[in-house]
BALOBA-1460 file (C-alpha; in Angstrom, 3 decimals):
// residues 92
<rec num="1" residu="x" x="60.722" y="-1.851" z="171.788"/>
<rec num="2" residu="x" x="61.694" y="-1.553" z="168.106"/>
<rec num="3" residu="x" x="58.117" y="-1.286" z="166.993"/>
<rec num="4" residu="x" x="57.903" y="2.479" z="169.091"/>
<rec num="5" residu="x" x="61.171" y="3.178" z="167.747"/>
<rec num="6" residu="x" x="62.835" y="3.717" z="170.925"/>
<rec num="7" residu="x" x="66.483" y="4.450" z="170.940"/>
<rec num="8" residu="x" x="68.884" y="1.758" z="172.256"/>
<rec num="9" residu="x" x="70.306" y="3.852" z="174.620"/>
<rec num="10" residu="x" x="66.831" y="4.626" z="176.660"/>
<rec num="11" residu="x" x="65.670" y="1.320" z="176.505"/>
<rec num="12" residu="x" x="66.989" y="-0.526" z="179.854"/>
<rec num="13" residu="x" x="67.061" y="3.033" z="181.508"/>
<rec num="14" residu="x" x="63.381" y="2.965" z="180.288"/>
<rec num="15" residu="x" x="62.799" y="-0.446" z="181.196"/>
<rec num="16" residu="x" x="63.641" y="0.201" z="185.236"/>
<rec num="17" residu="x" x="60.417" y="1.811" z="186.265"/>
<rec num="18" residu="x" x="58.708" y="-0.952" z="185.617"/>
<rec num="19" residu="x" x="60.694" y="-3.960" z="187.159"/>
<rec num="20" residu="x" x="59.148" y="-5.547" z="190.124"/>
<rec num="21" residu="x" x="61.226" y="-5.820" z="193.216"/>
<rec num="22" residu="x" x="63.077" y="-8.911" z="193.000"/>
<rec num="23" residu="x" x="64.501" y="-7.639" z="189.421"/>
<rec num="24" residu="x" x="65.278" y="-4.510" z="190.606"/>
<rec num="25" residu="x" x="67.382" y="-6.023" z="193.692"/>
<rec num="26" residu="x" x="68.981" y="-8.217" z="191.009"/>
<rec num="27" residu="x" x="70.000" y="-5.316" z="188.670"/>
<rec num="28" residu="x" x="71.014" y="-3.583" z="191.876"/>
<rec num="29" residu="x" x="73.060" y="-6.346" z="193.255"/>
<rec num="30" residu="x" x="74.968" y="-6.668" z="189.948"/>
<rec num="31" residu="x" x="77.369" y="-4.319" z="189.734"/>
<rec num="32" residu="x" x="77.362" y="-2.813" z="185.988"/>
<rec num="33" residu="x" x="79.489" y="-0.818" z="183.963"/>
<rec num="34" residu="x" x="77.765" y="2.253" z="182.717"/>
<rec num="35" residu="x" x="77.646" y="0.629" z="178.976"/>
<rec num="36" residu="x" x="76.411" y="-2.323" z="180.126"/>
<rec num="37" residu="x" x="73.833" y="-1.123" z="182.124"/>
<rec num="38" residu="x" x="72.621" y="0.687" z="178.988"/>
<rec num="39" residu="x" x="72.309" y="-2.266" z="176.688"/>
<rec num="40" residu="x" x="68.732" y="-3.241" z="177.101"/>
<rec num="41" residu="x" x="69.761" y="-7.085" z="175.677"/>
<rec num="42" residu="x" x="72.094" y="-7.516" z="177.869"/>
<rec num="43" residu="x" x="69.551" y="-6.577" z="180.677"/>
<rec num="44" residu="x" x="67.299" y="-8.616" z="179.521"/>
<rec num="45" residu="x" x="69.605" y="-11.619" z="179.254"/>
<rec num="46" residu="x" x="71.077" y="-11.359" z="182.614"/>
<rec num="47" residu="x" x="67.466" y="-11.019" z="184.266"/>
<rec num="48" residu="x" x="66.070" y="-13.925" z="182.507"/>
<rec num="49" residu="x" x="69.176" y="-16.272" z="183.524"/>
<rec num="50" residu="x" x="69.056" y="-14.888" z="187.191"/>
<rec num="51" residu="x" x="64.833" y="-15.345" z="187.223"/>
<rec num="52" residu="x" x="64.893" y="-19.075" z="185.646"/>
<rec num="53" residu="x" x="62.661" y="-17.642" z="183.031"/>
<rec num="54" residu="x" x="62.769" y="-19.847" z="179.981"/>
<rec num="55" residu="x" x="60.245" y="-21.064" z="177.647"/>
<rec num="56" residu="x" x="59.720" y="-24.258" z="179.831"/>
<rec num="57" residu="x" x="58.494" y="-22.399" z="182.319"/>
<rec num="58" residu="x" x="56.213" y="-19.884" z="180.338"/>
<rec num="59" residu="x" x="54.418" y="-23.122" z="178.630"/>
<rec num="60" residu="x" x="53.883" y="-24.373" z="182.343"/>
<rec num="61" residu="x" x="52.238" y="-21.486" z="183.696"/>
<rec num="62" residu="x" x="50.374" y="-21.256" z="180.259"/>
<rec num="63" residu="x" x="49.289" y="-24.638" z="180.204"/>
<rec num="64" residu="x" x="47.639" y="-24.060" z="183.941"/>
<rec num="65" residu="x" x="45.872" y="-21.168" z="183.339"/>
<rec num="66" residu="x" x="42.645" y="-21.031" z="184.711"/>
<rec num="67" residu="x" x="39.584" y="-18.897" z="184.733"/>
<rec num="68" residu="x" x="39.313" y="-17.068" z="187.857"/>
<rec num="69" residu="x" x="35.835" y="-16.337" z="188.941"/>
<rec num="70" residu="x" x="35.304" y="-13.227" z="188.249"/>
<rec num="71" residu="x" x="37.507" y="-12.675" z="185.010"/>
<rec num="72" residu="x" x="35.756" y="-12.265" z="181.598"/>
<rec num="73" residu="x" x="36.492" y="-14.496" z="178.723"/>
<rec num="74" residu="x" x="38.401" y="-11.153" z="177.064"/>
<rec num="75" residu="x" x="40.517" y="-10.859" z="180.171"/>
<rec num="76" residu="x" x="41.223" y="-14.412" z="180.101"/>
<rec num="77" residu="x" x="41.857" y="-14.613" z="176.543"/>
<rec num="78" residu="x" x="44.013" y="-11.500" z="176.915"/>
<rec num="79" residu="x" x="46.231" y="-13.331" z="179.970"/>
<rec num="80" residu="x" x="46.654" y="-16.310" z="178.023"/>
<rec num="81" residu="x" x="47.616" y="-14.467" z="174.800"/>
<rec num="82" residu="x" x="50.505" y="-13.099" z="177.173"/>
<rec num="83" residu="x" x="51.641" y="-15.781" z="178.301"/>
<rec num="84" residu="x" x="52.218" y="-17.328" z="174.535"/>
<rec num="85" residu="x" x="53.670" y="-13.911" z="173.577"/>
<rec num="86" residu="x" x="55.986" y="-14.322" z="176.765"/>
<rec num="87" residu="x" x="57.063" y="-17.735" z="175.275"/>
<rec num="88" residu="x" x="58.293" y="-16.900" z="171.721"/>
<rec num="89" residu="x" x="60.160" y="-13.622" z="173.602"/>
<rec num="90" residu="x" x="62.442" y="-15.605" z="175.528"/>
<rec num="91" residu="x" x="63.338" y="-18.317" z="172.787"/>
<rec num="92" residu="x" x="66.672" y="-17.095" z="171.225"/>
């Protein structure tokens, strides 16, 4: 988020909309201070422990990536570009 220049304040608030369910009832479940709730690394550290999402599991699901039949190579090549992006995120 550094790249839009966001401030570090709005960033987890920012982040929020965009959470699917089961992050959201995580978040929810934990309860936060208000600074912690605001520090978007801390956020992002807590969800990623809680989800299991590590870079094991983003080479899995990148390694058995398949074409589905009606995706074009672009969207294909976009998903898998994600999912190597999504790798190098996570790594500390």
């Amino acid at each position: 988020m550094n790249r839009l220049q966001v401030p570090a304040e709005l960033q987890a608030m920012l982040l929020r909309p965009f959470l699917n369910k089961r992050a959201t009832m995580l978040l929810t479940r934990l309860e936060l201070d208000a600074e912690t709730a605001e520090d978007y690394g801390k956020v992002k550290e807590y969800l990623l422990r809680e989800m299991k999402l590590t870079p094991r599991v983003y080479l899995e699901k990148f390694q058995s990536l398949t074409e589905v039949e009606n995706d074009t190579y672009v969207l294909f090549g976009h998903a898998s570009r994600q999912y190597s992006i999504s790798i190098w995120k996570v790594v500390p």
